[in-house]
C-alpha positions as CSV (number, residue, x, y, z in Angstrom):
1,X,0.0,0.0,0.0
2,X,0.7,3.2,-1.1
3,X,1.3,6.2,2.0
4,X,-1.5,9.0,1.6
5,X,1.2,11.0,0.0
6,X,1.7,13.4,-2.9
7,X,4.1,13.4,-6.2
8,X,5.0,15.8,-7.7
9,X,5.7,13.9,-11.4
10,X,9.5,14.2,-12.0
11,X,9.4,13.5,-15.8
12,X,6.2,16.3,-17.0
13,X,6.9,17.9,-19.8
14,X,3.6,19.5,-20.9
15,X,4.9,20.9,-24.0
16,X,4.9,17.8,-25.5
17,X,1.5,17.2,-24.6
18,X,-0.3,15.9,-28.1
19,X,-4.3,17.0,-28.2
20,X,-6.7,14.2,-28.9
21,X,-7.5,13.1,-32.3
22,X,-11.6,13.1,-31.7
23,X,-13.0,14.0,-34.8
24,X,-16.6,13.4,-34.7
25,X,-16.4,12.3,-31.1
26,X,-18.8,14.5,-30.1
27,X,-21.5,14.6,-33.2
28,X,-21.9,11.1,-32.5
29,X,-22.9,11.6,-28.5
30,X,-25.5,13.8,-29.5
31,X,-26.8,11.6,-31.9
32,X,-27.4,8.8,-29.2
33,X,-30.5,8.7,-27.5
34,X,-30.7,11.1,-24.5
35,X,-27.6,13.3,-25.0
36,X,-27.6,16.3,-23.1
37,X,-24.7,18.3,-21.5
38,X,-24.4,17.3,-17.6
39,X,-24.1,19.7,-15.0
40,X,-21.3,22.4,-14.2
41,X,-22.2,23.4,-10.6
42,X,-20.5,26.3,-9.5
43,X,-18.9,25.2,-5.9
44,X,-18.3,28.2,-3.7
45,X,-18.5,26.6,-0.1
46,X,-15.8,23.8,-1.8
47,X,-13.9,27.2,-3.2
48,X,-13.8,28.7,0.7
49,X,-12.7,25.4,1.4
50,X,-9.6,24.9,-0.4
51,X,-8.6,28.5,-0.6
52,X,-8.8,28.9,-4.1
53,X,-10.4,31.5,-6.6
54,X,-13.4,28.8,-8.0
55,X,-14.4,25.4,-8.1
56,X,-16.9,24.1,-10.9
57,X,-17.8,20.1,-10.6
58,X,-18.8,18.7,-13.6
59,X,-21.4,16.4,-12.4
60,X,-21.4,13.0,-14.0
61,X,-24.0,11.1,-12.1
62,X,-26.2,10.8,-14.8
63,X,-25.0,10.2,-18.3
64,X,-26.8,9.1,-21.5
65,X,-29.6,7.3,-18.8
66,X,-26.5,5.6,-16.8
67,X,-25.1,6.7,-14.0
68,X,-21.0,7.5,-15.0
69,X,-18.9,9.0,-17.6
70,X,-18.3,5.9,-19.1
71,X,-20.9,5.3,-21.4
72,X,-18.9,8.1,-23.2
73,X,-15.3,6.2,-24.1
74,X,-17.6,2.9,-24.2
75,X,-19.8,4.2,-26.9
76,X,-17.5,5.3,-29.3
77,X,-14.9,3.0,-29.1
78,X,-18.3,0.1,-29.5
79,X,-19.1,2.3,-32.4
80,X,-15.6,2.3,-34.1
81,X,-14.9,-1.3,-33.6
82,X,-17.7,-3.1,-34.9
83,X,-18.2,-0.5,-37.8
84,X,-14.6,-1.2,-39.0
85,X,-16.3,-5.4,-39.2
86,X,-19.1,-4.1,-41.8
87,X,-19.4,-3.6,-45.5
88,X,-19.3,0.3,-45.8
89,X,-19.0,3.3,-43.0
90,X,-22.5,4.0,-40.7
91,X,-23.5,7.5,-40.4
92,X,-25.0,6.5,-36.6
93,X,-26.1,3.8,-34.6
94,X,-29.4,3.1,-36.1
95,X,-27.2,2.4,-39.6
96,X,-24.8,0.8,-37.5
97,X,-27.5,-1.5,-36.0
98,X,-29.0,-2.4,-39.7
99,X,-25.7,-3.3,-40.8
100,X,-25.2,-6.2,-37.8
101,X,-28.4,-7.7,-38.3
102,X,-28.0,-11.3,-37.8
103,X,-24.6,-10.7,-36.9
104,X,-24.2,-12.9,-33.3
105,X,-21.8,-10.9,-32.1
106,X,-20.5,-10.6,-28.2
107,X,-19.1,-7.5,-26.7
108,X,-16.9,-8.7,-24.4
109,X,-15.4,-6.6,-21.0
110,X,-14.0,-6.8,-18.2
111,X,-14.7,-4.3,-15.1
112,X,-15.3,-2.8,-11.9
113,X,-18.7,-1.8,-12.4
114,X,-19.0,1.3,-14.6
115,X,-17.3,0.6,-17.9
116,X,-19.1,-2.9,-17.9
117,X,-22.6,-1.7,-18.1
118,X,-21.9,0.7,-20.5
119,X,-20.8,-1.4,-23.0
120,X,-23.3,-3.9,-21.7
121,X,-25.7,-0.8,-22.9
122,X,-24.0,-0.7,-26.1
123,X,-24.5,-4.1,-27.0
124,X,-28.3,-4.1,-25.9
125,X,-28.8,-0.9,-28.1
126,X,-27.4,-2.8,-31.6
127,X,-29.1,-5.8,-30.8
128,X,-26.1,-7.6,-29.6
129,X,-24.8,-9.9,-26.7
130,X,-22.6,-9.0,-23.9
131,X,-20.3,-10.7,-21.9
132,X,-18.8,-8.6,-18.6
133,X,-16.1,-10.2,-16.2
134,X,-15.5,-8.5,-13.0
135,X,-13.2,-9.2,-10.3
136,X,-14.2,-11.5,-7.0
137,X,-14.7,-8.0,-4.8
138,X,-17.0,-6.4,-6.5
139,X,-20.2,-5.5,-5.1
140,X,-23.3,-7.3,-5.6
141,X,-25.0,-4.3,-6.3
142,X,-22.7,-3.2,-9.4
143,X,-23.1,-6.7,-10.4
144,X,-27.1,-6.6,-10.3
145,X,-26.9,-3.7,-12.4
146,X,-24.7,-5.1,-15.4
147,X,-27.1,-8.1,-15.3
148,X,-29.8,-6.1,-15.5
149,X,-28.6,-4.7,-18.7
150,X,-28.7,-8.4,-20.3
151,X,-25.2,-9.0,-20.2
152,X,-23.8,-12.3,-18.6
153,X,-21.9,-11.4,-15.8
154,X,-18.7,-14.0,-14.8
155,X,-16.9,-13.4,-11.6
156,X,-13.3,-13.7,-11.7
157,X,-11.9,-15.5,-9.3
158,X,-8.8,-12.6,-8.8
159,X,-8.3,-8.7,-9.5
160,X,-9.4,-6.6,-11.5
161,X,-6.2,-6.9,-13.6
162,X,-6.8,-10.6,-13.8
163,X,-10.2,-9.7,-15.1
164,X,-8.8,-7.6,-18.3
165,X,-6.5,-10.8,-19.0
166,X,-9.7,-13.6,-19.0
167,X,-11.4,-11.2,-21.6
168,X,-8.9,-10.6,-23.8
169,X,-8.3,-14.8,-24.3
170,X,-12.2,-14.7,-25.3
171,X,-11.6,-12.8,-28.5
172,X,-12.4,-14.6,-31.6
173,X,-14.1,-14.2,-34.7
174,X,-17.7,-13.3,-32.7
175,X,-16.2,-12.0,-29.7
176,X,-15.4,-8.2,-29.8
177,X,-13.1,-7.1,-26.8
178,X,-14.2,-3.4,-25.4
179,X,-11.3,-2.3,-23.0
180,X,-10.4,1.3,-21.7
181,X,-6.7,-0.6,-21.3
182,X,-4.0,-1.6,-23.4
183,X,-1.7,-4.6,-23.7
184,X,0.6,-5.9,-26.4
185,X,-1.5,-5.5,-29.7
186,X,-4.4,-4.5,-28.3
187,X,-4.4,-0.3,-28.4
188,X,-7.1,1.0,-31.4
189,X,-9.7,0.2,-29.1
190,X,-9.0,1.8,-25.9
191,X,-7.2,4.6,-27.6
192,X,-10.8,5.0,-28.9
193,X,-11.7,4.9,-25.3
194,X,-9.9,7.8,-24.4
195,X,-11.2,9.8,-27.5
196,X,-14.2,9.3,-26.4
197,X,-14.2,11.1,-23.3
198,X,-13.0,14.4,-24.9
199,X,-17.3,15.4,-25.3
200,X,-16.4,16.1,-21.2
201,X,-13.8,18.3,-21.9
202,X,-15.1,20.0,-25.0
203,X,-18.8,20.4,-22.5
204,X,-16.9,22.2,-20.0
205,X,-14.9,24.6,-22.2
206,X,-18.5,25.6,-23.5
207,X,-20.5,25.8,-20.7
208,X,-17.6,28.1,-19.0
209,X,-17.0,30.4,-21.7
210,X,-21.1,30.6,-22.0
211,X,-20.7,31.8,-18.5
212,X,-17.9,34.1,-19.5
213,X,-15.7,32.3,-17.8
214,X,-12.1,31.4,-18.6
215,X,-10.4,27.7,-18.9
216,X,-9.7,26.0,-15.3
217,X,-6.3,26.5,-14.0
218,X,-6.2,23.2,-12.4
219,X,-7.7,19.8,-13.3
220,X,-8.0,17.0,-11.2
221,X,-8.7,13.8,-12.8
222,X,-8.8,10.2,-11.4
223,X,-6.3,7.6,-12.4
224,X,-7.7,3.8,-12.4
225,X,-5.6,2.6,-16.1
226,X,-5.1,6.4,-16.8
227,X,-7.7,6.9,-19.4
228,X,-9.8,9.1,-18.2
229,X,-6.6,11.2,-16.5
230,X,-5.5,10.8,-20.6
231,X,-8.3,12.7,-21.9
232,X,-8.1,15.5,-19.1
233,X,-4.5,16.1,-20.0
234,X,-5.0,16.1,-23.6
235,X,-8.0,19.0,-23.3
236,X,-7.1,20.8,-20.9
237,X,-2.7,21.0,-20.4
238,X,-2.9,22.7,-23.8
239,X,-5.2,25.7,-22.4
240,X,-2.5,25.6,-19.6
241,X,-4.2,23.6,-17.0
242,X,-2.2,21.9,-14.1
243,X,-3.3,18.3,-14.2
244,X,-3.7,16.6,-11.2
245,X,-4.1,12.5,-10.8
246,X,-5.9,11.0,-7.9
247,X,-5.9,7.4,-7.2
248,X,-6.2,5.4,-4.0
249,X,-3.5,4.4,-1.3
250,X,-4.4,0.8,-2.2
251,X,-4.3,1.0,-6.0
252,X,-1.8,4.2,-6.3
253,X,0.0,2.5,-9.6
254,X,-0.1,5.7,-11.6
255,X,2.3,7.1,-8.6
256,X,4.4,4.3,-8.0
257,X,5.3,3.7,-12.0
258,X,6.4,7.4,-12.1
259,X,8.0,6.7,-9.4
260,X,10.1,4.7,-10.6
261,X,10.2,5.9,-13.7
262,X,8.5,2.9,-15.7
263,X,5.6,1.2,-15.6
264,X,4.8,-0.7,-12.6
265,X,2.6,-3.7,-11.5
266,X,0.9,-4.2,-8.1
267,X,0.8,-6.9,-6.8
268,X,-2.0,-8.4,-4.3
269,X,-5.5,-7.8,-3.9
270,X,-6.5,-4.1,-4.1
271,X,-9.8,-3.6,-2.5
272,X,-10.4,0.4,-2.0
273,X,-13.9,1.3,-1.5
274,X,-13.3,3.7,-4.7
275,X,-14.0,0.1,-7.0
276,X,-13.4,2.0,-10.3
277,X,-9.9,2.6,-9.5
278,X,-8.6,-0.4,-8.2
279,X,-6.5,-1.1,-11.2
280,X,-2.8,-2.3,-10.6
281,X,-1.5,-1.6,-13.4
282,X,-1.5,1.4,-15.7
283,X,-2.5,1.1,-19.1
284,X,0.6,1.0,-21.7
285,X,-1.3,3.2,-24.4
286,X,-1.7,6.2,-21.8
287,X,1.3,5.9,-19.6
288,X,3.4,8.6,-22.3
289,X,0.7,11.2,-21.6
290,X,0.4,10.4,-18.2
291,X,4.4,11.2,-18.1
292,X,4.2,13.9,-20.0
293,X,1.2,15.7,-18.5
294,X,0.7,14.8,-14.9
295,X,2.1,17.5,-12.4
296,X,1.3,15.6,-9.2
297,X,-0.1,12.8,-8.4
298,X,-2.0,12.2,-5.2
299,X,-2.5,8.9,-3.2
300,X,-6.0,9.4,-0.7
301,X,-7.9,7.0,2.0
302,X,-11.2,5.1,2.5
303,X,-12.0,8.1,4.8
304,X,-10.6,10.6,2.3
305,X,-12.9,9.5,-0.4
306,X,-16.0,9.6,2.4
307,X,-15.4,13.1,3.4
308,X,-15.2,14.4,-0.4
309,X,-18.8,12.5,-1.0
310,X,-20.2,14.4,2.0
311,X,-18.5,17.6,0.3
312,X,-20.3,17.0,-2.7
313,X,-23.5,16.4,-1.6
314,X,-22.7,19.5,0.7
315,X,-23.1,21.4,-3.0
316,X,-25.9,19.0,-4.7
317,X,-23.9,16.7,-5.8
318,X,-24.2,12.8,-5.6
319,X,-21.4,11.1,-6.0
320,X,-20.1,7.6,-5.5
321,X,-16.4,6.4,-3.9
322,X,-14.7,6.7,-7.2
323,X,-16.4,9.9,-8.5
324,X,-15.5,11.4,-5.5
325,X,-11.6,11.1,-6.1
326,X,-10.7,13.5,-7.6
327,X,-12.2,16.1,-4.7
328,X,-10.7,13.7,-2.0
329,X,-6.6,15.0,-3.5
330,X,-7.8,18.1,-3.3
331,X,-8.9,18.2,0.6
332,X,-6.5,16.1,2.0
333,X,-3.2,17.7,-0.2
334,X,-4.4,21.5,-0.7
335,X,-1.6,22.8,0.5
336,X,1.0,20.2,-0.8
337,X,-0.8,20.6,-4.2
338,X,0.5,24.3,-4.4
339,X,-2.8,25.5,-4.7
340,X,-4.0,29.1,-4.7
341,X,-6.5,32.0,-4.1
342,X,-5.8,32.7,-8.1
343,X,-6.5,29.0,-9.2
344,X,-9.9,28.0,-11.1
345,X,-10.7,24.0,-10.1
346,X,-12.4,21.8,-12.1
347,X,-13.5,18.5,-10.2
348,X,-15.1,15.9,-12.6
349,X,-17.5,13.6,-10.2
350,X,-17.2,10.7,-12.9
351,X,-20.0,8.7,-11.3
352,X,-23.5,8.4,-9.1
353,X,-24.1,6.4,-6.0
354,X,-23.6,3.4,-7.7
355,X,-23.7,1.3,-4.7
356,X,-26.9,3.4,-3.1
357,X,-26.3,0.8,0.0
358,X,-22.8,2.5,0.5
359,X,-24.3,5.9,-0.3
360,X,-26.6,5.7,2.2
361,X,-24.2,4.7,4.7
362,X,-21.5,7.1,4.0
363,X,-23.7,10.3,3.5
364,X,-26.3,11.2,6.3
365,X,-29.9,11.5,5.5
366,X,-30.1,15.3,5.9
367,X,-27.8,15.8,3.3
368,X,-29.5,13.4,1.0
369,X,-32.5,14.9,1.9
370,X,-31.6,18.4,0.9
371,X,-31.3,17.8,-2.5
């Protein structure tokens, strides 16, 4: 384990930071059914809190009818894959859908929790099966919820890590592997992944600058494989944004690879309450931008997770363990973070109260209630 510590990333070099390719990314989001922008709430009482100039959340608890970013990275990298298997190039999903009639194809997944049901979503909205393997910790509630999609769930007996190896030995001819990580041969896909997430960035630039409102000084973005963190740091570094990655004590491999300058495996069972981040190993395809772009990387607790939920919901925001992250660095490093009365925050809350058991625990009822 990990101390709760901060890293300041000895090998950024932002000005080689490369934006994202993610041409026709975000035509393609509002084209699916339900698209709308999610929230910006403007945070003043989280502001007072850290001593800074502003903090905006961009509130992800609800997301093309799911309750996580993920459905954004899932969709178009779904989208891409199984277009590239037919006979000419779909304009949208409903051509897309047509043109895999009949087909028998399996999206196949491996997760903990949120990245599963989305492409369990996917598959269900083109008429296809899915197949989702999740590690032996998760939840039975984020399990009930993939299943509910019509996806066959397996539990893997082992990590997380374990998880993303079982699915990639079930690709074959019917059997299309969605991951938001890399390995060996495997990177169109989950470099798709990370395009797709760029509709978050773009949504914020707009809805600040309709506000008339300048670009965020500081980002904070949650690790897990370093997708996600990816996307941040390939909007926002080029608008001069300090990009800041939060992952937990238990699963910190983001901060232990730079670290040690190369990319490291943990080893063990990882088994933070923040389940969308236990990863142990950082994905291959985004560890150069994490290098190149990260300024600091923070390691927080259990408890540190808990208090950022109660902060959140402090401002109207519900937000699960993992959502909550990226707020979490923020309270318990503030001052080791550098930050100041001049900086502008941004705080993506990536996901709901997935687990509303957990929720319910964690947050008291009065500030449920006050929503």
């Amino acid at each position: 384990m990990t101390a709760r510590t901060v890293l300041a990333n000895p090998l950024v070099a932002v000005a080689i930071v490369r934006p994202g390719e993610a041409a026709g990314v975000r035509d393609f989001h509002r084209s699916l059914p339900g698209y709308a922008p999610t929230p910006l709430v403007d945070a003043p009482l989280l502001a007072e809190r850290l001593g800074v100039a502003s903090v905006h959340v961009k509130d992800e608890s609800s997301r093309l009818g799911l309750p996580s970013f993920k459905i954004l990275g899932a969709a178009w990298a779904t989208f891409r894959a199984l277009a590239e298997r037919g006979a000419g190039a779909p304009a949208g999903l409903d051509e897309l859908r047509e043109q895999l009639s009949g087909a028998g194809l399996t999206l196949v997944a491996a997760t903990d929790g949120n990245h599963g049901r989305a492409v369990a979503r996917m598959a269900a909205l083109l008429g296809q099966s899915a197949h989702i393997l999740v590690p032996r910790d998760m939840v039975p509630a984020r399990i009930a919820a993939i299943r509910d999609e019509g996806a066959e769930v397996t539990v893997v007996d082992g990590t997380y890590d374990e998880a993303v190896a079982a699915s990639g030995r079930l690709a074959d001819a019917t059997h299309v592997v969605v991951s938001d990580t890399s390995w060996d041969g495997y990177v169109d896909v989950p470099g798709w992944v990370i395009d797709g997430y760029r509709t978050i960035v773009e949504e914020v630039l707009e809805q600040l600058a309709d506000a008339g409102l300048p670009a965020p000084t500081v980002v904070v973005a949650q690790m897990g494989v370093g997708a996600f963190a990816t996307a941040m740091i390939r909007g926002f570094a080029p608008h001069g944004a300090r990009i800041i990655g939060a992952e937990p004590t238990e699963a910190a491999c983001v901060l232990e690879s730079l670290r040690a300058g190369a990319l490291v495996h943990l080893d063990g069972d990882i088994d933070s309450i923040m389940a969308g981040l236990n990863c142990g190993t950082p994905s291959p395809l985004a560890w150069p931008d994490l290098v190149a772009g990260l300024h600091d990387v923070a390691a927080v607790t259990d408890a540190d997770a808990e208090d950022a939920m109660r902060a959140l919901a402090e401002v109207g925001v519900v937000s699960g363990e993992s959502g909550a992250a990226g707020l979490a660095a923020l309270l318990a490093h503030g001052p080791a973070l550098g930050l100041t009365e001049h900086d502008r925050v941004l705080v993506v809350s990536t996901e709901g109260a997935t687990d509303q058991h957990a929720y319910d625990r964690i947050v008291p009822a009065e500030l449920r209630e006050s929503r």
